[in-house]
ZAMARGU-4260 file (C-alpha; in steps of 0.2 Angstrom, whole numbers, plus 5000, padded with zeros to 4 digits):
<rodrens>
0) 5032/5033/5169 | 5042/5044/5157 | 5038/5043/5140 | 5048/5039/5126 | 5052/5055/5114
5) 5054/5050/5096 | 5049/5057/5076 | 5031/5047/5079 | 5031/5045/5060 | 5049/5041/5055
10) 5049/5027/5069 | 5029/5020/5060 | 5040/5020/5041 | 5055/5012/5049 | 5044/4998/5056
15) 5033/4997/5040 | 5047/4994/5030 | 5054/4980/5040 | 5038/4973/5043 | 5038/4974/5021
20) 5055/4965/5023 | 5052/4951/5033 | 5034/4950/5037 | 5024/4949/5052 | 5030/4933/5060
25) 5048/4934/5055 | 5048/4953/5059 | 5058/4951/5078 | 5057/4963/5091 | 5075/4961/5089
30) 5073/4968/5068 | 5061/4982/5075 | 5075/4990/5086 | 5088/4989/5075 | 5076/4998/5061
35) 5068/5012/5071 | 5081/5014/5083 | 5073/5012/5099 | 5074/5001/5114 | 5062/4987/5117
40) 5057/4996/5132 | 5051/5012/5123 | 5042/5002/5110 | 5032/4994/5123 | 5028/5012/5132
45) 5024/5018/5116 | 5013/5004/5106 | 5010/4990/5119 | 5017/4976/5109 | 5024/4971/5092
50) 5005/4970/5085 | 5001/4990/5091 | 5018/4992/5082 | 5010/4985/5064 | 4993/4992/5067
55) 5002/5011/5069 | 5012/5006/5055 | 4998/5002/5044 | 4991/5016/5049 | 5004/5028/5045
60) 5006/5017/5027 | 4988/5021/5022 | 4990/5040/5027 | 5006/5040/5014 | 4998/5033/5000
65) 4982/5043/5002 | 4993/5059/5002 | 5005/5053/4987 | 4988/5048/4979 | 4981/5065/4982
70) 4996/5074/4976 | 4999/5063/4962 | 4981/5067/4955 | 4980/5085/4958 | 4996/5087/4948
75) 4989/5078/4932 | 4976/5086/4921 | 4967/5071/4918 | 4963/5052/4923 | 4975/5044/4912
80) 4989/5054/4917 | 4986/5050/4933 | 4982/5034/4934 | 5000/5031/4921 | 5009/5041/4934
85) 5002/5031/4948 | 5006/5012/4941 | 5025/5019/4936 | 5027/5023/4953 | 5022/5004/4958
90) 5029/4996/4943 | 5044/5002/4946 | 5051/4998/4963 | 5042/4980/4959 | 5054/4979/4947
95) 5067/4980/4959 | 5073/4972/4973 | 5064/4988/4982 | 5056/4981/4999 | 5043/4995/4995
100) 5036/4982/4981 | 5028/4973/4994 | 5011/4981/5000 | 5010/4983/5017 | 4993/4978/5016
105) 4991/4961/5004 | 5009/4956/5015 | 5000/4956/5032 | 4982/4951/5025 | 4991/4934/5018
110) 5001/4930/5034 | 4986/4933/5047 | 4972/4929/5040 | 4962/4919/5050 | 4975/4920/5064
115) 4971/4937/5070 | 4953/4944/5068 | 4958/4962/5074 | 4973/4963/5060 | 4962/4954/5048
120) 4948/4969/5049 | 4960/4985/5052 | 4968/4977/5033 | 4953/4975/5025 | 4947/4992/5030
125) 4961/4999/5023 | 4960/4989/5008 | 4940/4994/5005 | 4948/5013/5010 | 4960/5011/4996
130) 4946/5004/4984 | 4934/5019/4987 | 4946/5031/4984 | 4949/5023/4968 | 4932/5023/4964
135) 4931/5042/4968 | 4944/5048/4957 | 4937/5036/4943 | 4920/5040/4946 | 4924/5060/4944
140) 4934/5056/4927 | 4915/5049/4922 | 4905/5065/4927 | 4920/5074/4916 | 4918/5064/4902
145) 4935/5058/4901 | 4931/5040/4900 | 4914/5031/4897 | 4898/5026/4909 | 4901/5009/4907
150) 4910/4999/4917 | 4904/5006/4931 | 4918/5017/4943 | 4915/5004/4955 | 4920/4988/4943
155) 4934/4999/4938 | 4941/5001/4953 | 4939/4983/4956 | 4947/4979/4943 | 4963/4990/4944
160) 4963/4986/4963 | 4966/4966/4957 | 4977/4972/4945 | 4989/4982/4956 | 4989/4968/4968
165) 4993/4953/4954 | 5007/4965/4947 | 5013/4967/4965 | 5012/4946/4967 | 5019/4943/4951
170) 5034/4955/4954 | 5038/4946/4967 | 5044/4931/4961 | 5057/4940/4952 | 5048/4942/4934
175) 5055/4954/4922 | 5055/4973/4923 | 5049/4973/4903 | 5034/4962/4906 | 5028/4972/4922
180) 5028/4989/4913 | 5019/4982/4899 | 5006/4973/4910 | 5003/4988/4920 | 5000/4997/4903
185) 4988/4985/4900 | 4980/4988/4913 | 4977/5004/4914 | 4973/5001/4894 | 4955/4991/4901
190) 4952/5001/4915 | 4950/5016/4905 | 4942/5007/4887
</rodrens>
């Protein structure tokens, strides 16, 4: 059998973003053709089924934000910079009707939970990888003396990790742009006290 030749990546982003859109269950093979532009068949050849699709997907999600992360870190001088730059860029499509306000992540985690123990795990790996890397860049900010030893890099990353994801949950319910840059300010404000 032949197989199907596509941009690998531009076909994952087109899936993740209708899979932010409509979510798991409500995300039709029907929705996945129309947003990656291939046939059924080729989506079958290429990922097995609808669950190969999201577990590429959220593959391909975690890779983009680990790179924008990356990049968005190595082009700020210091931590807080960074870490301003880096809610902005989540405050701002949550305050929009942006379907990129929805994590990939927290969306899929919600909807199979306890439905699908293979999802569940590949989500939560993603989530701990997200954490660490975090912890990293906070933990390197400590050793520079940019912020103080206490909280730990850990706990802060904790904490900014809960935060991004209440700021994500609370955007969602159509809260004002106003109050979600001045929570993420906060935010950011404890993290780094």
């Amino acid at each position: 059998m032949r197989s199907a030749e596509f941009d690998r990546e531009h076909v994952l982003r087109q899936a993740m973003t209708a899979f932010m859109q409509h979510g798991y269950s409500k995300t039709s093979m029907q929705k996945l053709t129309q947003a990656t532009g291939l046939h059924p068949g080729s989506i079958y050849c290429a990922f097995n089924n609808k669950k190969g699709l999201l577990l590429a997907s959220v593959e391909q999600y975690q890779k983009d934000k680990n790179e924008q992360f990356a990049q968005l870190c190595a082009s700020h001088d210091n931590i807080k910079s960074a870490l301003q730059a880096f809610l902005a860029d989540i405050a701002h499509p949550c305050a929009s009707n942006e379907a990129t306000k929805v994590c990939l992540l927290t969306r899929t985690l919600s909807e199979v939970d306890g439905q699908d123990d293979e999802v569940t795990q590949v989500l939560a790996n993603n989530l701990s990888a997200f954490e660490d890397s975090l912890e990293n860049v906070l933990s390197e900010a400590i050793n520079k003396g940019e912020i103080g030893s206490t909280p730990s890099a850990k706990e802060r990353a904790q904490y900014l990790v809960v935060g991004i994801y209440g700021l994500r949950t609370y955007a969602s319910t159509g809260n004002d742009p106003k109050a979600l840059k001045r929570l993420s300010e906060q935010l950011l404000e404890h993290v780094l006290r």
